[in-house]
C-alpha positions as CSV (number, residue, x, y, z in Angstrom):
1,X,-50.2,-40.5,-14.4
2,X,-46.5,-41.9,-15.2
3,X,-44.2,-42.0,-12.3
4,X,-40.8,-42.9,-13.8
5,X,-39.0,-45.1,-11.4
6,X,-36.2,-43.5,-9.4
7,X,-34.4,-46.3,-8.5
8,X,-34.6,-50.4,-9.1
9,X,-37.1,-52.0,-9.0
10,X,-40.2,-54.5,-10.5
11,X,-43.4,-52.3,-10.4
12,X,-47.1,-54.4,-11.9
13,X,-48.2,-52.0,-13.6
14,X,-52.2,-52.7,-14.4
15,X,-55.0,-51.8,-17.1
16,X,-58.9,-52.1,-16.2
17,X,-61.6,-51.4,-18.6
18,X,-65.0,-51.6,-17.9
19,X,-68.2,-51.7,-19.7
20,X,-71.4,-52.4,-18.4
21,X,-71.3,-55.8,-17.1
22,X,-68.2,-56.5,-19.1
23,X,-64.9,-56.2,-17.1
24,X,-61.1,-57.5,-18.3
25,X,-58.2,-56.6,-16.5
26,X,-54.3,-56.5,-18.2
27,X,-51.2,-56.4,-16.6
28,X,-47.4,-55.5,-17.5
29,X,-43.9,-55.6,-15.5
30,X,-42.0,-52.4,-15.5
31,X,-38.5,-53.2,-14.9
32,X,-35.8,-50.4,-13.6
33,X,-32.8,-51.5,-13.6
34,X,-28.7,-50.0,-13.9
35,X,-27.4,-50.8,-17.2
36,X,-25.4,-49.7,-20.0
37,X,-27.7,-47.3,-22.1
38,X,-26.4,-47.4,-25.9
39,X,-26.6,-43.3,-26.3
40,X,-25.6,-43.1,-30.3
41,X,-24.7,-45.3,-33.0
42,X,-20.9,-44.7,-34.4
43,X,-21.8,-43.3,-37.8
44,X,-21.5,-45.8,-41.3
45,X,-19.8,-42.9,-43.1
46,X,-16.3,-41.3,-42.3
47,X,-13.6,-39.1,-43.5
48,X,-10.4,-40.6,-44.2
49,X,-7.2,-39.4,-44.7
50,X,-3.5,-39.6,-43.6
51,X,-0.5,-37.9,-42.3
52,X,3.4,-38.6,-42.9
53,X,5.8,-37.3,-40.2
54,X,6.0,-34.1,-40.2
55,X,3.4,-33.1,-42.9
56,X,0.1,-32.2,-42.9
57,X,-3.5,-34.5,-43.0
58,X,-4.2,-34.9,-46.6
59,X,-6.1,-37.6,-48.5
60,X,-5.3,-41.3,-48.8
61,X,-3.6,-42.0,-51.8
62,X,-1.9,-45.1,-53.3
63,X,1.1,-43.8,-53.7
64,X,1.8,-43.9,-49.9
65,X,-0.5,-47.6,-49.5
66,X,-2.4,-46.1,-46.4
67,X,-6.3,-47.3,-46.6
68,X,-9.1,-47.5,-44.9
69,X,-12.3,-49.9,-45.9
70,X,-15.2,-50.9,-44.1
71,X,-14.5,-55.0,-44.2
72,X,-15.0,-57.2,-41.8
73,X,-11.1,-58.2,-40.4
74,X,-10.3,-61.6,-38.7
75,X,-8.1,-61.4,-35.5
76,X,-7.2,-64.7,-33.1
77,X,-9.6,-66.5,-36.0
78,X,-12.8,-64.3,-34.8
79,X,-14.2,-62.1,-37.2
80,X,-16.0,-59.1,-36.8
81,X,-17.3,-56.1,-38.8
82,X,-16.0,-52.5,-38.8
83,X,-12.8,-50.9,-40.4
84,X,-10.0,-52.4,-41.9
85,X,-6.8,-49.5,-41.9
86,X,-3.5,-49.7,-42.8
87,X,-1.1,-47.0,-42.0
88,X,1.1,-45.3,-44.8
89,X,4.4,-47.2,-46.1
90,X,5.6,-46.9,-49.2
91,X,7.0,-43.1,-48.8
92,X,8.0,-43.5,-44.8
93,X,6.2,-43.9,-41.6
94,X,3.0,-42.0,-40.7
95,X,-0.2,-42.5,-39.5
96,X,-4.1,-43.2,-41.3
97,X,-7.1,-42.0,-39.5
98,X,-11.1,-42.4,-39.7
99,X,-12.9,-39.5,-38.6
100,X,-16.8,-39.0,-37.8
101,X,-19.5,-36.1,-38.9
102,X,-20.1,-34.5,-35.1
103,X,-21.7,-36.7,-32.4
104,X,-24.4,-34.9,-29.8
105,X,-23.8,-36.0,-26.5
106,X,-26.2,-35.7,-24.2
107,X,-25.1,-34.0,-20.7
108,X,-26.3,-37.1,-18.6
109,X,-25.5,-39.8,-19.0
110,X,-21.5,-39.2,-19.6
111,X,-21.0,-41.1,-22.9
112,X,-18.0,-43.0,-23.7
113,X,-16.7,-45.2,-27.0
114,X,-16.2,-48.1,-26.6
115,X,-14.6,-50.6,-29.6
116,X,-12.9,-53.6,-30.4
117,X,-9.7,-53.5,-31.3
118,X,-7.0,-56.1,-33.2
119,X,-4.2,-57.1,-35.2
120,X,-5.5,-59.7,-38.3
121,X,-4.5,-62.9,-38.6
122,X,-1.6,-63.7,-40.9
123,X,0.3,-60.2,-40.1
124,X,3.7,-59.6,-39.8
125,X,4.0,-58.8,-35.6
126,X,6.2,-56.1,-36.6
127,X,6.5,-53.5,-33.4
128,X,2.6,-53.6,-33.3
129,X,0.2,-51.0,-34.0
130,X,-0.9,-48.0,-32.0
131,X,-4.7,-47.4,-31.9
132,X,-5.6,-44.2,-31.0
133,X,-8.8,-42.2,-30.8
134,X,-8.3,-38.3,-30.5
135,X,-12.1,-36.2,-30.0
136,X,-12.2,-33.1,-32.4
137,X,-13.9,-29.8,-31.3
138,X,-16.0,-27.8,-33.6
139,X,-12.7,-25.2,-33.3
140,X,-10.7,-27.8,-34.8
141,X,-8.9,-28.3,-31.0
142,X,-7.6,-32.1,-30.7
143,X,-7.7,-34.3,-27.4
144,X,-6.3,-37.8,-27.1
145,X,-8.7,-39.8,-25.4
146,X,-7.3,-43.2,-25.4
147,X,-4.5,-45.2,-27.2
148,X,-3.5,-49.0,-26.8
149,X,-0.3,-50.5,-28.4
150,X,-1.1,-53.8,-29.8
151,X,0.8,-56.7,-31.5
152,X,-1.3,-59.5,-30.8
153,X,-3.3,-61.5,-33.4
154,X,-6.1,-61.2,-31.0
155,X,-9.1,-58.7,-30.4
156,X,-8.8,-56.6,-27.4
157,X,-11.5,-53.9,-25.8
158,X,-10.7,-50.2,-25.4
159,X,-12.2,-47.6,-24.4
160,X,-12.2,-43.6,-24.8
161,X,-14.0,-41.3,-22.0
162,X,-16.0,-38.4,-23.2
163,X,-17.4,-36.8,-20.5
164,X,-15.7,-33.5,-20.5
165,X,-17.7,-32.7,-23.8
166,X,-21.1,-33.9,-21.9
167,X,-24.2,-31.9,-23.5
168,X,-21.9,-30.7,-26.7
169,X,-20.9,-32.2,-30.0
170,X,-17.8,-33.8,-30.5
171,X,-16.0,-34.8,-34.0
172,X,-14.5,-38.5,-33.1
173,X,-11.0,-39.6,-35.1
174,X,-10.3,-43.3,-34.8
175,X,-6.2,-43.5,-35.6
176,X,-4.3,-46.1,-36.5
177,X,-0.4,-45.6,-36.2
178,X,3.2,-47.5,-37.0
179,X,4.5,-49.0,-33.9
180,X,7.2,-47.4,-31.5
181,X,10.3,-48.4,-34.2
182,X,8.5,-46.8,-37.0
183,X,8.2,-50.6,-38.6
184,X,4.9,-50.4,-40.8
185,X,5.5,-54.4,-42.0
186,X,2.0,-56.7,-41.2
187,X,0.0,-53.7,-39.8
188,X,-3.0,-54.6,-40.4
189,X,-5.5,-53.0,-38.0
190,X,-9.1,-54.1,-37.6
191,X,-11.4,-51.9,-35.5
192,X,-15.1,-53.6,-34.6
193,X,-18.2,-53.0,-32.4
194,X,-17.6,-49.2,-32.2
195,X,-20.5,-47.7,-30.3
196,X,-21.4,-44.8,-27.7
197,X,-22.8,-46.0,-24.3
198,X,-23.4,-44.1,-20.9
199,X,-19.6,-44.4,-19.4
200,X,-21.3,-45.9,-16.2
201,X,-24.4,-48.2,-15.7
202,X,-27.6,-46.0,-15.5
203,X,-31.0,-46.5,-15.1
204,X,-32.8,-48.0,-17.7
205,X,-36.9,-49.7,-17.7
206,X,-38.2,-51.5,-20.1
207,X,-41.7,-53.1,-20.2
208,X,-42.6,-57.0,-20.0
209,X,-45.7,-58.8,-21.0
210,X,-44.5,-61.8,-18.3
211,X,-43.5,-61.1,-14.7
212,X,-39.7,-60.5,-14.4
213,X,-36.8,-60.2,-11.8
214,X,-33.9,-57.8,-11.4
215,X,-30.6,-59.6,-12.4
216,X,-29.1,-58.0,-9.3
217,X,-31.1,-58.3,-6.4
C-alpha cells in the first residue's frame, strides 16, 4: 500500500514481477519536497467594468477611454502576457477593474495571488498607477487585499493573501487606479503571470524515472 510521505525526503520505490523462471525488476524515485504548489489557474475570461468618483461600477465605455484587453504589455523592454488596462479619462478620474467568476480555495494549503505588475514602456510617468486587488464574497462584501503604487517603466511582483477565505470561494477584482493627484496621463497598466499558489512552501512529490536529490538538503 501507498504511504504518502510526511516529510522530505528521496524514497526508491520498487516493482518486481515474476513469472516462472522469468524475473525483471523496475525502480522509481519518489521525491517529497516543500515547494510552491500552483492551487488554480487565474481564469482567461473576466468581467470588466469601471467606476468614476463618486458613481457607481458600470460598463466600460468609450466615452470615458477606460479599457481592458488581454494583450501582452512591454514594461523595462520585457514583455509578458496578461491584461492591458487603462483607467477612465476623458470624463474625470476613476478607476477600471477586471474581475473573476468565483475561485474554490481549498482550506490547506492557504492560497495566495500572486502577479506581475508594470507600467509600459513609452508612458507618460504621470503620478503612477495604483494596482489594487480587492477579493469579492458571494454577498457582494469587498476586501482589499493588496495594492502597490507604481510609476516605474519596470515590472514588479505583488502579492495578495487569501487565507482568511481558506476552504470557500472567493470572487477576485484586479484594479487599476489614477495615481495619488488624480493625473490619468501615460497610465498604461500591464498585469502578467497572474496565478494562485499555496501562500507558503508545502509539500509536494513527484515521481522520477532516474535517481534524484532534494535541492535543500
Amino acid at each position: 500500500a501507498y504511504d504518502p510521505p510526511k516529510a522530505e525526503q528521496v524514497r526508491v520505490i520498487s516493482l518486481s514481477i515474476q513469472a516462472g523462471p522469468l524475473r525483471t525488476q523496475r525502480n522509481w524515485w519518489l521525491k517529497a519536497e516543500d515547494d510552491i504548489l500552483l492551487i488554480a489557474e487565474f481564469p482567461a475570461d473576466v468581467q470588466i467594468g469601471q467606476r468614476l468618483r463618486k458613481g457607481a461600477e458600470i460598463a466600460t465605455d468609450d466615452r470615458t477611454g477606460a479599457y481592458v484587453h488581454h494583450r501582452a504589455g512591454t514594461c523595462g523592454e520585457v514583455e509578458k502576457d496578461g491584461l492591458f488596462m487603462h483607467p477612465p479619462y476623458k470624463t474625470g478620474p476613476g478607476y477600471v477593474f477586471a474581475l473573476t467568476a468565483p475561485i474554490a480555495l481549498p482550506a490547506e494549503p492557504k492560497a495566495a495571488l500572486r502577479c506581475q505588475i508594470g507600467k509600459a514602456d513609452g508612458s507618460d510617468p504621470g503620478d503612477g498607477i495604483l494596482f489594487r486587488v480587492v477579493a469579492v464574497e458571494a454577498d457582494g462584501r469587498e476586501t482589499v487585499v493588496a495594492e502597490k503604487s507604481w510609476i516605474e517603466h519596470a515590472w514588479t511582483p505583488m502579492e495578495a493573501d487569501l487565507s482568511p477565505w481558506a476552504g470557500k470561494a472567493v470572487r477576485l477584482k484586479l484594479v487599476t487606479d489614477v495615481g495619488p493627484k488624480d493625473n490619468s496621463s501615460g497610465d498604461w497598466a500591464c498585469w502578467a503571470e497572474m496565478r494562485i499558489e499555496s501562500l507558503r512552501p508545502a509539500l509536494k512529490a513527484t515521481l522520477h524515472d532516474k535517481p534524484v536529490e532534494l535541492q535543500r538538503k
